[in-house]
N, CA, C and O atoms as a DFTB+ gen file, in Angstrom:
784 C
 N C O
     1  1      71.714     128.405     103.112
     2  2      72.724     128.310     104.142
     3  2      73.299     126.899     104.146
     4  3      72.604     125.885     104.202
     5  1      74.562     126.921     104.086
     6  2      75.052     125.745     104.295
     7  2      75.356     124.519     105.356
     8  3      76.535     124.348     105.665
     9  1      74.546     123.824     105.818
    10  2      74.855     122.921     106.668
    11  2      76.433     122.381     107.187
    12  3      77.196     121.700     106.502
    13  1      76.719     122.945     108.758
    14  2      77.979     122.700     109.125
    15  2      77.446     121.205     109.970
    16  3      76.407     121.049     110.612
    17  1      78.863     119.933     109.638
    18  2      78.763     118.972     110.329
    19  2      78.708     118.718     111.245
    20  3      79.852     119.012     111.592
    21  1      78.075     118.205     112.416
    22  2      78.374     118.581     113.643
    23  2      79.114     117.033     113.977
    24  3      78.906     116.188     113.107
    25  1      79.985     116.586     115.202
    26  2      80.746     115.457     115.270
    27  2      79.799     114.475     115.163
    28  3      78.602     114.759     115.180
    29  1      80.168     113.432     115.063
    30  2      79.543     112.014     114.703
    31  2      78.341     112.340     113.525
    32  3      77.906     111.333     112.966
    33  1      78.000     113.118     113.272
    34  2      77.267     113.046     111.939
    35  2      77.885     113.540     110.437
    36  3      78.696     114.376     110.040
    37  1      76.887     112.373     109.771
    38  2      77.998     112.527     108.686
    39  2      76.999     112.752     107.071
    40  3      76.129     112.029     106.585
    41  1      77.550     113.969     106.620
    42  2      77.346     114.936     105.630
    43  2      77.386     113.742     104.606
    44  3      78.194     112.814     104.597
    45  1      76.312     113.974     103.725
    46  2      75.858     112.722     102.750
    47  2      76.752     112.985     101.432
    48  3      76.754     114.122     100.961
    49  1      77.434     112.070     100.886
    50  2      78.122     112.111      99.605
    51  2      77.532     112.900      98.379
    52  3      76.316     112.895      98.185
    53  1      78.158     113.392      97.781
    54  2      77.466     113.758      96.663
    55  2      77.628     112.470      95.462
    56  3      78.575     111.684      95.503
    57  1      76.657     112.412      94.515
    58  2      76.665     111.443      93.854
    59  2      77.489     111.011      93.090
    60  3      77.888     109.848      93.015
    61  1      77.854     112.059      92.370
    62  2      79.203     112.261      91.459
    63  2      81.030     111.554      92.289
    64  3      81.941     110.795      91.958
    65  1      80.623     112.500      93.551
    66  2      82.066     111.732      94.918
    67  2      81.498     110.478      94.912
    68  3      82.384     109.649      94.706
    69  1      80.150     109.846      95.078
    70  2      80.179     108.188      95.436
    71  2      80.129     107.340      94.375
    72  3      80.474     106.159      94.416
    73  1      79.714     107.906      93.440
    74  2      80.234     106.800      92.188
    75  2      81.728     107.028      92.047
    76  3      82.242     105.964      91.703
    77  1      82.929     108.315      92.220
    78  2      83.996     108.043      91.975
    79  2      84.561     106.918      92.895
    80  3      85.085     105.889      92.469
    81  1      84.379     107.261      94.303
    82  2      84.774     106.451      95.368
    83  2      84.054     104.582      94.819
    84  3      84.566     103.539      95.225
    85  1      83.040     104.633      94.026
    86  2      82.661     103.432      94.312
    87  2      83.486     102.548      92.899
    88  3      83.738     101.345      92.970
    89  1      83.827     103.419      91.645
    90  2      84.672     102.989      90.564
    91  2      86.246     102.660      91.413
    92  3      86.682     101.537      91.161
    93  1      87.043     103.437      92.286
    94  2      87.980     103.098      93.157
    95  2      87.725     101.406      93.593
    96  3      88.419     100.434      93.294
    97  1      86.806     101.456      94.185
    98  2      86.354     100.050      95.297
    99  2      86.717      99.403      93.989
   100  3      87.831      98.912      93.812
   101  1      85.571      99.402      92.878
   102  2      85.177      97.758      92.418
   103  2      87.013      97.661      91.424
   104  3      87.301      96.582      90.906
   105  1      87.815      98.618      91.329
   106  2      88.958      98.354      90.328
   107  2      89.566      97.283      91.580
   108  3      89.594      96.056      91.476
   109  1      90.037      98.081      92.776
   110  2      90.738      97.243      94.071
   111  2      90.053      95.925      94.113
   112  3      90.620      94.880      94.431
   113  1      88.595      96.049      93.719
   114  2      88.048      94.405      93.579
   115  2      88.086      93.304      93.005
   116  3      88.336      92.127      93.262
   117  1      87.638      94.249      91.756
   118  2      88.558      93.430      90.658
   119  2      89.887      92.544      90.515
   120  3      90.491      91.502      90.264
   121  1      89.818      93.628      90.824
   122  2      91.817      93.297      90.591
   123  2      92.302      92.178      92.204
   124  3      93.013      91.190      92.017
   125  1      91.904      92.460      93.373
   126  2      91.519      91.476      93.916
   127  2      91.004      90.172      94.170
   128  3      91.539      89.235      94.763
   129  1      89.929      90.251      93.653
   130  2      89.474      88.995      92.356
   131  2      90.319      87.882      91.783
   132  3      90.454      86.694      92.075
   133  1      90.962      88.863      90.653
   134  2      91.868      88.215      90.076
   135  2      92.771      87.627      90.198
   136  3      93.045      86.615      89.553
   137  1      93.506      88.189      91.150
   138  2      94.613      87.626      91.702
   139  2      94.430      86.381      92.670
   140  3      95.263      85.509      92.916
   141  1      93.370      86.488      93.072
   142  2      93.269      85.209      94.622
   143  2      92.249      84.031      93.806
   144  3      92.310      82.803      93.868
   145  1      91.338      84.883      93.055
   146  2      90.186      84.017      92.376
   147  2      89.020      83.884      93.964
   148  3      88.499      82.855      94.392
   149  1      88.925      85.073      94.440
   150  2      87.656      85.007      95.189
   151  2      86.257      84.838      94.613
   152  3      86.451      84.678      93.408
   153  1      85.416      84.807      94.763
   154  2      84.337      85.182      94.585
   155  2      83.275      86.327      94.893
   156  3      82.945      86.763      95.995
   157  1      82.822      86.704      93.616
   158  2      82.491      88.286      93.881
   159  2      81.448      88.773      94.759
   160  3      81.076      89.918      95.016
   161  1      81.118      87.792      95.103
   162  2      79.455      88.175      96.294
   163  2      80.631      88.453      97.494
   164  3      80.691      89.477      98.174
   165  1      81.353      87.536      97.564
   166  2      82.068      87.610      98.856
   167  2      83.011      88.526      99.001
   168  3      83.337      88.754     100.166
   169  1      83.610      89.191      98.063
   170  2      84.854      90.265      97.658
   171  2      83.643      91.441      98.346
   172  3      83.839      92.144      99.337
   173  1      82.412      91.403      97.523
   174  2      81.721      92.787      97.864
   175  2      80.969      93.191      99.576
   176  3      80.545      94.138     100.237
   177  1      81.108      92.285      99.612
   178  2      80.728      91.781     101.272
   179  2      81.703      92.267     102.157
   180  3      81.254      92.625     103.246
   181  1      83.102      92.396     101.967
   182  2      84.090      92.359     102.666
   183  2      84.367      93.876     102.219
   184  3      84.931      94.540     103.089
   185  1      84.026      94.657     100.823
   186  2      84.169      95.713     101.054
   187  2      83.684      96.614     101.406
   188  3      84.255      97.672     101.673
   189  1      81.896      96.264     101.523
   190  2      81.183      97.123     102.212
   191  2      81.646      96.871     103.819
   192  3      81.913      97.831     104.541
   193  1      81.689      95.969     104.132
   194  2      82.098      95.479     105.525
   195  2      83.101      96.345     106.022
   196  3      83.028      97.027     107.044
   197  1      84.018      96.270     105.244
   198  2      86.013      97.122     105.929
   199  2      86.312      97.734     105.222
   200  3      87.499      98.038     105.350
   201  1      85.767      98.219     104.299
   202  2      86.972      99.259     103.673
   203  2      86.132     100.443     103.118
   204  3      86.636     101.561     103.227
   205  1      84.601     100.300     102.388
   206  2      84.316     101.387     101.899
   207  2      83.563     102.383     103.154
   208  3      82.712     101.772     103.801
   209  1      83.741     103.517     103.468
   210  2      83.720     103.905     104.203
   211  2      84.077     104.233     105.447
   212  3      83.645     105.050     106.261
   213  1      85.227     103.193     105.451
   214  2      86.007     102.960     106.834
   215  2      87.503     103.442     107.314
   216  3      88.336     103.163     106.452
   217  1      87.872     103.874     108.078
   218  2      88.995     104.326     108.493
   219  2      89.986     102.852     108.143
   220  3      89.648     101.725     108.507
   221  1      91.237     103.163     107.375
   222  2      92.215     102.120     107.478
   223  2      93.667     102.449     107.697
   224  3      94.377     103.127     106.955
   225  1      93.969     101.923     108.719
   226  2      95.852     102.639     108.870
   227  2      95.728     104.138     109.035
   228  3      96.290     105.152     108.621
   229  1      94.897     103.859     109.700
   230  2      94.602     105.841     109.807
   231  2      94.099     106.669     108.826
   232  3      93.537     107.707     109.177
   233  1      94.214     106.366     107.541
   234  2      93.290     107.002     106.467
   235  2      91.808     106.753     106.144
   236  3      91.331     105.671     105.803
   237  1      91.247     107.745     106.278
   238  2      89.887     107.919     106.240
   239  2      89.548     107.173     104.583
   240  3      90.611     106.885     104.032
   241  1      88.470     106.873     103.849
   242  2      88.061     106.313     103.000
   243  2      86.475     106.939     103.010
   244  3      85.821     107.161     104.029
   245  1      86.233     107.062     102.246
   246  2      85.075     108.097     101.742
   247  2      83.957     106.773     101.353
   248  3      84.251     105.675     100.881
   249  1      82.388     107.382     101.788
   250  2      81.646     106.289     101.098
   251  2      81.731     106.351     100.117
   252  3      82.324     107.262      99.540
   253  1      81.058     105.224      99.472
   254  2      80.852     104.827      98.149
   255  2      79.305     105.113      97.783
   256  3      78.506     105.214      98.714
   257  1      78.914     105.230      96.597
   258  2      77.302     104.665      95.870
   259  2      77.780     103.302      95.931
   260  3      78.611     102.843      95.148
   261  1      77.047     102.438      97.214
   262  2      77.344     101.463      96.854
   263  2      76.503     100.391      96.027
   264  3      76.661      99.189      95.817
   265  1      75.687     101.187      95.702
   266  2      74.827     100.288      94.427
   267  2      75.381     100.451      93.498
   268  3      75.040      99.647      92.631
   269  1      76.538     101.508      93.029
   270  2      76.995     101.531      91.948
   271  2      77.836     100.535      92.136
   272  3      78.037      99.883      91.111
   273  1      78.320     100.233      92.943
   274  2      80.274      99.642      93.282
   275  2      79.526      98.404      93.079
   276  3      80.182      97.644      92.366
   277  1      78.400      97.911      93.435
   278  2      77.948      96.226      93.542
   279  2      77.820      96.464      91.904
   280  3      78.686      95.902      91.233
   281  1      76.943      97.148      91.285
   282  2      76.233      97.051      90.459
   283  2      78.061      96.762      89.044
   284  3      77.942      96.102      88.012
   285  1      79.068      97.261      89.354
   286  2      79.875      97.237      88.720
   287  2      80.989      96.496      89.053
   288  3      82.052      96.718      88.474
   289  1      80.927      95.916      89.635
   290  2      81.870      94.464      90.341
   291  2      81.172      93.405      89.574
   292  3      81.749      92.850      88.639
   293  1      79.539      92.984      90.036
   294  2      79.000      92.230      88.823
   295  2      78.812      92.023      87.744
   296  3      78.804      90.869      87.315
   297  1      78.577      93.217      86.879
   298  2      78.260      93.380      85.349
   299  2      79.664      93.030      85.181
   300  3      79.992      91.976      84.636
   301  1      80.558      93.928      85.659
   302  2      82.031      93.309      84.552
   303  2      82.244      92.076      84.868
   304  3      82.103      91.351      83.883
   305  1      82.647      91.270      86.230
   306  2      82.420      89.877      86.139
   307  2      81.627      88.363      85.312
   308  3      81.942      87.253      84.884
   309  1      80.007      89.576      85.523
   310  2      79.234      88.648      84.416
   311  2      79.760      88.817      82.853
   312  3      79.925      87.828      82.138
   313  1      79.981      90.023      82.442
   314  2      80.661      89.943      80.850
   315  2      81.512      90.020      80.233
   316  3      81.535      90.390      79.059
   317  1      82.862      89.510      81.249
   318  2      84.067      89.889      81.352
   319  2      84.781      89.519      80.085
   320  3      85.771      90.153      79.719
   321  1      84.103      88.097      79.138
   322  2      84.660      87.744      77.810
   323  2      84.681      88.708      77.367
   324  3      85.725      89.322      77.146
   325  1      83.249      89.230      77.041
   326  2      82.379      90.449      75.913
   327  2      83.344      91.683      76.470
   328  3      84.049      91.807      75.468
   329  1      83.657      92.305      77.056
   330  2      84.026      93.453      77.735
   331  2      85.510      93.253      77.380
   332  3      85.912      94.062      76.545
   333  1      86.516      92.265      77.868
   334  2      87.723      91.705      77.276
   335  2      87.808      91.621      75.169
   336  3      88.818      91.791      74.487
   337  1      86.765      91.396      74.807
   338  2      86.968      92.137      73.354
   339  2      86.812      92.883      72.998
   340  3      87.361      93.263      71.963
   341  1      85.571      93.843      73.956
   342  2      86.334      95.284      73.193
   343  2      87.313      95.877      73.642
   344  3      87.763      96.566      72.727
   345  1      88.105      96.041      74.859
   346  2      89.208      95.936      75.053
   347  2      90.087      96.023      74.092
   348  3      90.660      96.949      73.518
   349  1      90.087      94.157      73.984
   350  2      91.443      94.068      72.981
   351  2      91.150      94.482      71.759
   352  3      92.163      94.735      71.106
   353  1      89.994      94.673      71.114
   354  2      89.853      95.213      69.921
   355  2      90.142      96.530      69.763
   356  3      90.180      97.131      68.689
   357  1      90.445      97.183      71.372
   358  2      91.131      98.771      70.610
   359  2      92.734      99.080      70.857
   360  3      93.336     100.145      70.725
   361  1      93.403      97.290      71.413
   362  2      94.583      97.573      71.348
   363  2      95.405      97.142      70.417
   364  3      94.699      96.678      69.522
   365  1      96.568      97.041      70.134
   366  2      97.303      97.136      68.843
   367  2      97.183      95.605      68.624
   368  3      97.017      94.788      69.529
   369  1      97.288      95.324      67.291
   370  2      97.040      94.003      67.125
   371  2      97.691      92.809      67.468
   372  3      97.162      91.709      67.310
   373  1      98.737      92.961      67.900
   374  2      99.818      92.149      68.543
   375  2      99.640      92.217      70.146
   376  3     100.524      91.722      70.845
   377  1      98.388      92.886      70.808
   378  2      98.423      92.623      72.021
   379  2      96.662      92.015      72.509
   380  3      95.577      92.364      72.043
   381  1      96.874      91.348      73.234
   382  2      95.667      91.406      73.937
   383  2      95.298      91.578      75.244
   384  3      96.104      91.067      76.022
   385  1      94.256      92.179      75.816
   386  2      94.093      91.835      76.699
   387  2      94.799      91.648      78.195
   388  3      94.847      92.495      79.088
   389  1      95.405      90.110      78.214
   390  2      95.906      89.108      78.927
   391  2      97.281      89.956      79.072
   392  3      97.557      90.498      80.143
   393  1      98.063      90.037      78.025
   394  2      99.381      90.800      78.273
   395  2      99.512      92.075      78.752
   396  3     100.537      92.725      78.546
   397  1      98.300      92.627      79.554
   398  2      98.685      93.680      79.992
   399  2      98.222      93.528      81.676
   400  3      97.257      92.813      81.947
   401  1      98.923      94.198      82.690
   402  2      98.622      93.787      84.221
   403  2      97.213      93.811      84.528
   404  3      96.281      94.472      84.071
   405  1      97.294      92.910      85.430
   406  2      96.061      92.946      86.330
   407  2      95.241      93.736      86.868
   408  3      94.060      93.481      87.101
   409  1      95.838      94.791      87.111
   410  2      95.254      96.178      87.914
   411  2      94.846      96.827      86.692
   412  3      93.703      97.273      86.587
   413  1      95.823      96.928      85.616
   414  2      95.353      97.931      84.347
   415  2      93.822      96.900      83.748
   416  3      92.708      97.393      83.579
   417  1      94.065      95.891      83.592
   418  2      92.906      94.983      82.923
   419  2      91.483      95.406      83.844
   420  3      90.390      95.438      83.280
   421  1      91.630      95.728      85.330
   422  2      90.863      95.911      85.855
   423  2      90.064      96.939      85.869
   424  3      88.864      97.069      86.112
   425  1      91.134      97.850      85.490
   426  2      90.368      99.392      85.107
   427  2      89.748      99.792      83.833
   428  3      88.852     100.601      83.589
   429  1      90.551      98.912      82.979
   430  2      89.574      99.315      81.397
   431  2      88.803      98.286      81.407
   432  3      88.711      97.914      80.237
   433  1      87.996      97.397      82.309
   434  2      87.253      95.961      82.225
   435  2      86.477      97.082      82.496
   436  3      85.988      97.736      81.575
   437  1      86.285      97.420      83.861
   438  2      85.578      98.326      84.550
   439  2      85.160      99.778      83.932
   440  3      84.302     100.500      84.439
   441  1      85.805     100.048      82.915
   442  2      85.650     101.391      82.488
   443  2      84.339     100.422      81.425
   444  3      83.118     100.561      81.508
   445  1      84.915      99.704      80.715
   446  2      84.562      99.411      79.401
   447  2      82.504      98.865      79.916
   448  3      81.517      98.872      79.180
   449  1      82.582      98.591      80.971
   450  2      81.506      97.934      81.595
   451  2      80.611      99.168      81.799
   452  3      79.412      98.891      81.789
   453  1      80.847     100.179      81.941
   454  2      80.520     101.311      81.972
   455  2      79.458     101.866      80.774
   456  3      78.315     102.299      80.632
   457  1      80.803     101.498      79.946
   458  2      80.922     102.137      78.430
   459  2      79.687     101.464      77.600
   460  3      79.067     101.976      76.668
   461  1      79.542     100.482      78.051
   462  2      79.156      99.494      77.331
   463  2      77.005      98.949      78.225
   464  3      76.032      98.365      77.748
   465  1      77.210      99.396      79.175
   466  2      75.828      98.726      79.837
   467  2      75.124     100.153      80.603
   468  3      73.968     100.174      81.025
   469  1      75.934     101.132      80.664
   470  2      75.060     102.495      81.071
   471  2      75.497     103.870      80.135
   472  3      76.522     104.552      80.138
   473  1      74.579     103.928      79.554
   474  2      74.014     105.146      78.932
   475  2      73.831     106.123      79.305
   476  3      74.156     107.180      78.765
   477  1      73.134     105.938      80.556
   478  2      73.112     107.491      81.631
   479  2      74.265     108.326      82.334
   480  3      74.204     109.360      83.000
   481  1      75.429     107.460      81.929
   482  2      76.602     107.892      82.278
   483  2      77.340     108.524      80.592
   484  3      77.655     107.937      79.557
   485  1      77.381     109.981      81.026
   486  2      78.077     109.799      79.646
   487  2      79.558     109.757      79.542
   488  3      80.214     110.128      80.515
   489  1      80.443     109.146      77.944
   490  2      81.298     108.575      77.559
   491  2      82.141     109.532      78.457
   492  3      82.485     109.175      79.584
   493  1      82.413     110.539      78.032
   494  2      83.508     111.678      78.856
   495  2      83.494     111.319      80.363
   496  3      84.580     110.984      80.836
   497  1      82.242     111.346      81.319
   498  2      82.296     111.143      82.261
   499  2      83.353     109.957      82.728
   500  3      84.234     110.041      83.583
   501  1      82.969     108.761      81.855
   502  2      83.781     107.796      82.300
   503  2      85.265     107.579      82.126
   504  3      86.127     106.946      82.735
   505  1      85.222     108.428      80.952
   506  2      86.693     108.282      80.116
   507  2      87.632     109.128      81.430
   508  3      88.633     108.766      82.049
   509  1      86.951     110.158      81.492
   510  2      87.413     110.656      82.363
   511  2      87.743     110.327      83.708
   512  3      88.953     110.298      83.933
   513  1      86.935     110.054      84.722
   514  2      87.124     109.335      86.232
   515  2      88.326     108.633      85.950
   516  3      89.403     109.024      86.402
   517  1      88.188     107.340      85.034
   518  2      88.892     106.249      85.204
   519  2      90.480     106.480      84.463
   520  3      91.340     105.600      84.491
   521  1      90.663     107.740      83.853
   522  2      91.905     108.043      83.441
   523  2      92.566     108.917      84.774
   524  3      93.772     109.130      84.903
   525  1      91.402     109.417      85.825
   526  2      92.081     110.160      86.726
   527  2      92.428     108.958      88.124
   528  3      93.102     108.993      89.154
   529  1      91.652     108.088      87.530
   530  2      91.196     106.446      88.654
   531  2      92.935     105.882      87.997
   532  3      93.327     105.377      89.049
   533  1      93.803     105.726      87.267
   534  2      94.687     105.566      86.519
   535  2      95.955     105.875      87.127
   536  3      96.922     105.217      87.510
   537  1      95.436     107.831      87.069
   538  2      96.718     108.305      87.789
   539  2      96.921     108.063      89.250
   540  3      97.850     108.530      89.909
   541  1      95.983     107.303      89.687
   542  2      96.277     106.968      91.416
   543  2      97.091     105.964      91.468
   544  3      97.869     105.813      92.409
   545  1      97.010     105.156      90.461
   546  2      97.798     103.794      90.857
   547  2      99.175     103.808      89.736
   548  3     100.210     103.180      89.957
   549  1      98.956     104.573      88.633
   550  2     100.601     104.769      87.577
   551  2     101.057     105.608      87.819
   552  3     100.791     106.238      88.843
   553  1     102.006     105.976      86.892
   554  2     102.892     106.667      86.670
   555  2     101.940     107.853      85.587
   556  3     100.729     107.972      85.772
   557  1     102.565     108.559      84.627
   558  2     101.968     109.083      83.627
   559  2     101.741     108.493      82.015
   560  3     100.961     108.935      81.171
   561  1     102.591     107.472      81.910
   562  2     102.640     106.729      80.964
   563  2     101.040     105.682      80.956
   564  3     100.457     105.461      79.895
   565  1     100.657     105.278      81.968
   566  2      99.706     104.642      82.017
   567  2      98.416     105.003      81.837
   568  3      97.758     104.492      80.931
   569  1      97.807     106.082      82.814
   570  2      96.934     107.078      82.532
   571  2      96.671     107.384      80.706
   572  3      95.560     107.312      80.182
   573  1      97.875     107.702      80.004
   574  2      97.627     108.481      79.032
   575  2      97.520     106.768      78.057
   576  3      96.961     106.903      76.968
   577  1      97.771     105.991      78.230
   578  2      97.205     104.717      77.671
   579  2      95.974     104.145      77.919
   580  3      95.421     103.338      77.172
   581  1      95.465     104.635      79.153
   582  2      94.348     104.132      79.551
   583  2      93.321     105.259      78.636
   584  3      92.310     104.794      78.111
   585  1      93.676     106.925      78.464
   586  2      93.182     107.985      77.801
   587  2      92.762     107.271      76.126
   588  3      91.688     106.984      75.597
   589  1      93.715     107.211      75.830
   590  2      93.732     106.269      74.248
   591  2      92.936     104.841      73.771
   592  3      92.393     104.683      72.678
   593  1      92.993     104.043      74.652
   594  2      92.454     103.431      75.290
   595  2      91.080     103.694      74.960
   596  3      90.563     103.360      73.894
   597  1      90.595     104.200      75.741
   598  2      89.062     104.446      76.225
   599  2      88.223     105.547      75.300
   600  3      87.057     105.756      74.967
   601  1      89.519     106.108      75.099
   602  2      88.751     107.862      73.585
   603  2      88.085     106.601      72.498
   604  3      86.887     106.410      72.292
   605  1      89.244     105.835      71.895
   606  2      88.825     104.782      71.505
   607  2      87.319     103.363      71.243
   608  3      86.690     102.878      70.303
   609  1      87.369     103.259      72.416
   610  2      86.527     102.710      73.150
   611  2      85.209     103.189      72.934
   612  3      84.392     102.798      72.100
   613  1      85.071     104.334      74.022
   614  2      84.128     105.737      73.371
   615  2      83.806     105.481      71.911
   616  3      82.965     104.777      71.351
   617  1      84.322     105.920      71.683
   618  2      84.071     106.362      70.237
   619  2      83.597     105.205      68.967
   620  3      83.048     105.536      67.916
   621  1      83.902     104.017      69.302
   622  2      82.671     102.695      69.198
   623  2      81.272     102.514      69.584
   624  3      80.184     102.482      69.009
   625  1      81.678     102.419      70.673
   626  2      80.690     102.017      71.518
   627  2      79.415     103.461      72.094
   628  3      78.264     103.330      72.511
   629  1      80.068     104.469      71.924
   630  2      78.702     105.719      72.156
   631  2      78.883     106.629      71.030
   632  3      79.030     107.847      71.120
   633  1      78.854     105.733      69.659
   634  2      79.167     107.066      68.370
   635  2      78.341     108.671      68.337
   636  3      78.689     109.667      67.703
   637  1      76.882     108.465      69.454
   638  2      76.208     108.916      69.332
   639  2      76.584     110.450      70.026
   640  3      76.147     111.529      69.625
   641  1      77.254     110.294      70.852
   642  2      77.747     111.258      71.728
   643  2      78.850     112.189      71.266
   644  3      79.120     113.215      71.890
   645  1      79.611     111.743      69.941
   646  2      80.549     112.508      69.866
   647  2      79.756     113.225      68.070
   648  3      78.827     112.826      67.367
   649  1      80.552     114.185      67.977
   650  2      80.276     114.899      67.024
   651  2      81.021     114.177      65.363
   652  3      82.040     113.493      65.270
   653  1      80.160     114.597      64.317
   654  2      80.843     114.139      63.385
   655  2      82.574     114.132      63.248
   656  3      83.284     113.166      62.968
   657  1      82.937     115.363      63.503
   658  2      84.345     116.108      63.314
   659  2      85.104     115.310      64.490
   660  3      86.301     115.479      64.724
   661  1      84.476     114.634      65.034
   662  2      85.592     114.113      66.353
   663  2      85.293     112.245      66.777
   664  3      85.574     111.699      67.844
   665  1      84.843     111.796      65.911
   666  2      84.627     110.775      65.588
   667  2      85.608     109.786      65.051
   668  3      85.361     108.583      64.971
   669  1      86.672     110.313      64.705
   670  2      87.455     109.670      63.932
   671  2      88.352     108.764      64.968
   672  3      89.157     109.390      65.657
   673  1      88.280     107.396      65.127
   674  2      88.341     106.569      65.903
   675  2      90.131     106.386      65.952
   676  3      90.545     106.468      64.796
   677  1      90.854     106.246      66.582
   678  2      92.150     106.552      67.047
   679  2      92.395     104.660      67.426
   680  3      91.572     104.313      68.273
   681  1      93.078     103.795      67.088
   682  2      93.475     102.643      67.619
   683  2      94.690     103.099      68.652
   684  3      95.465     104.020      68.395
   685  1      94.727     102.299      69.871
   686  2      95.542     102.688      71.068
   687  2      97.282     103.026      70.236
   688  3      98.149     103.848      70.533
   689  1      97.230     102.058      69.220
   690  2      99.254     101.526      68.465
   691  2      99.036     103.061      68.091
   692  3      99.951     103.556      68.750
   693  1      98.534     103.917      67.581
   694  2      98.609     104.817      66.944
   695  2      98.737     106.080      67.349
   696  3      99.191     107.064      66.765
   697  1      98.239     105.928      68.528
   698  2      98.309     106.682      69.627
   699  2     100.334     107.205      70.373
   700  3     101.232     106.400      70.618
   701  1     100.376     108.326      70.479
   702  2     101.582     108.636      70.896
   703  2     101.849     108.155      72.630
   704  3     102.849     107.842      73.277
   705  1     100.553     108.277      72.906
   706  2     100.831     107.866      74.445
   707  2     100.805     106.279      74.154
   708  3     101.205     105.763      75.198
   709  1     100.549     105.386      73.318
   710  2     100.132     103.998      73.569
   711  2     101.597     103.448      73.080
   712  3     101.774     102.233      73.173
   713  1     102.704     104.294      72.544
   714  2     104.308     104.311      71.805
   715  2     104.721     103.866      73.362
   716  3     105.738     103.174      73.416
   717  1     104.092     104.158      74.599
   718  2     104.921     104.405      75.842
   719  2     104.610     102.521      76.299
   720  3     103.811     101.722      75.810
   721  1     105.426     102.389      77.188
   722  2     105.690     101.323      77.725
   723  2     104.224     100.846      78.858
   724  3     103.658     101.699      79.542
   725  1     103.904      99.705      78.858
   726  2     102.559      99.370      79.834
   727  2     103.068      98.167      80.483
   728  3     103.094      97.043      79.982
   729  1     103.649      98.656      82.166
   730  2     104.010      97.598      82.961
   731  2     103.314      96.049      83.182
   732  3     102.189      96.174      83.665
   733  1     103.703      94.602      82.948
   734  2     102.904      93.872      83.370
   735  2     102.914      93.585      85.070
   736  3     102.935      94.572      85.804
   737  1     102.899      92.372      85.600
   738  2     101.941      92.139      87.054
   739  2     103.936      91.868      87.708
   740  3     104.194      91.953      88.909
   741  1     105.132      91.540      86.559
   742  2     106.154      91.379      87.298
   743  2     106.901      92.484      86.908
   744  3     108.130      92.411      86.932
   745  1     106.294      93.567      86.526
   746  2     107.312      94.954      86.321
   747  2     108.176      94.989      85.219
   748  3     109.109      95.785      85.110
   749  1     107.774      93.858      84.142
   750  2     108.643      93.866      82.896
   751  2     107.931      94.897      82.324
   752  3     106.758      95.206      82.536
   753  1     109.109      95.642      81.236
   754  2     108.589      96.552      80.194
   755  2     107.626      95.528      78.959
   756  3     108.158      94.597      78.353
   757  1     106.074      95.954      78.756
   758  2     105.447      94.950      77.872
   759  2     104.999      95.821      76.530
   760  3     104.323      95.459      75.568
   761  1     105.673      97.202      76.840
   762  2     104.812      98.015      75.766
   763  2     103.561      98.060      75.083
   764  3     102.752      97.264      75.561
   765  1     103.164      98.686      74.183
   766  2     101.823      98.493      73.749
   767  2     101.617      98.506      71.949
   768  3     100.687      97.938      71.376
   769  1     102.601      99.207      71.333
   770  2     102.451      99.227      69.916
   771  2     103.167      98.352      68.892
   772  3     103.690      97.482      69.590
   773  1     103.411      98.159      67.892
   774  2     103.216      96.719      67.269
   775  2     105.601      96.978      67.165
   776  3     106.325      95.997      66.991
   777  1     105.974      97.931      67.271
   778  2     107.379      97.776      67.416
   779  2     107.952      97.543      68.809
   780  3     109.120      97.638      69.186
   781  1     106.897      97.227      69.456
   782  2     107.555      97.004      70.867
   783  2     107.533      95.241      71.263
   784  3     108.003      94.842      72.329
């Protein structure tokens, strides 16, 4: 039988909803971060504090795992060089990194941190969230760069997971979605493949 909520009590997240909700937090953190140059003890402080879980402007906000959201605000912070090359190592060779926005850097930092320091998460799982974590904040052009992106990524970094036949590693330039344009932080067109 299914447990109905009764008011003021509140029906426990499922794990799968609080790690999505908590990959949400640490990108807004990130990317928060970046822009002001806070510091991350104190960024995470302020979001358990006001925002994860909290009503804002009238919209409700869902908890977080917030051991995941800490646990992934730090790791990418602490290895943000290491994590920033594989990155740029799966984008076209004429780009790095740096030339692509803040918010996007934040989400494949964060994906890649994933990709790269938990195992128990598998590659799809992540590839996935954070391409649907993508479409909240782009357009469709972005998402399907962040997809390329990260299949990519994947496919380095967890060879183990994919099958021989689907292994065959895809660089983002090569990619039809990565042909599409990737906004920077002032809304110029910065594209992504080596004719742009």
């Amino acid at each position: 039988m299914t447990k109905i909520e009764s008011p003021g009590e509140k029906m426990p997240t499922p794990v799968g909803q609080g790690r999505s909700v908590a990959r949400l937090a640490a990108v807004q953190a990130l990317y928060q971060m970046e822009l002001s140059g806070a510091d991350p003890l104190d960024v995470i402080k302020e979001f358990i504090a006001h925002r994860i879980g909290r009503e804002i402007e009238g919209d409700a906000y869902a908890e977080a795992d917030q051991e995941h959201f800490k646990w992934l605000v730090l790791n990418t912070v602490s290895r943000i060089e290491e994590l920033d090359a594989w990155v740029s190592s799966a984008l076209n060779a004429k780009w790095t990194i740096k030339r692509l926005g803040a918010l996007m850097r934040a989400v494949l930092r964060a994906a890649c941190a994933e990709l790269v320091a938990r195992p128990d998460i598998p590659a799809r799982v992540v590839m996935n969230e954070y391409v649907e974590l993508a479409g909240a904040f782009f357009s469709q052009r972005e998402p399907a760069f962040v997809n390329a992106a990260l299949d990519t990524l994947a496919r380095r970094l967890r060879v183990e997971e994919f099958t021989p036949s689907d292994t065959s590693s895809v660089d983002v330039e090569t990619d039809n979605a990565a042909d599409d344009a990737v906004t920077d932080n002032a809304g110029d067109d910065v594209g992504t493949s080596a004719g742009h």
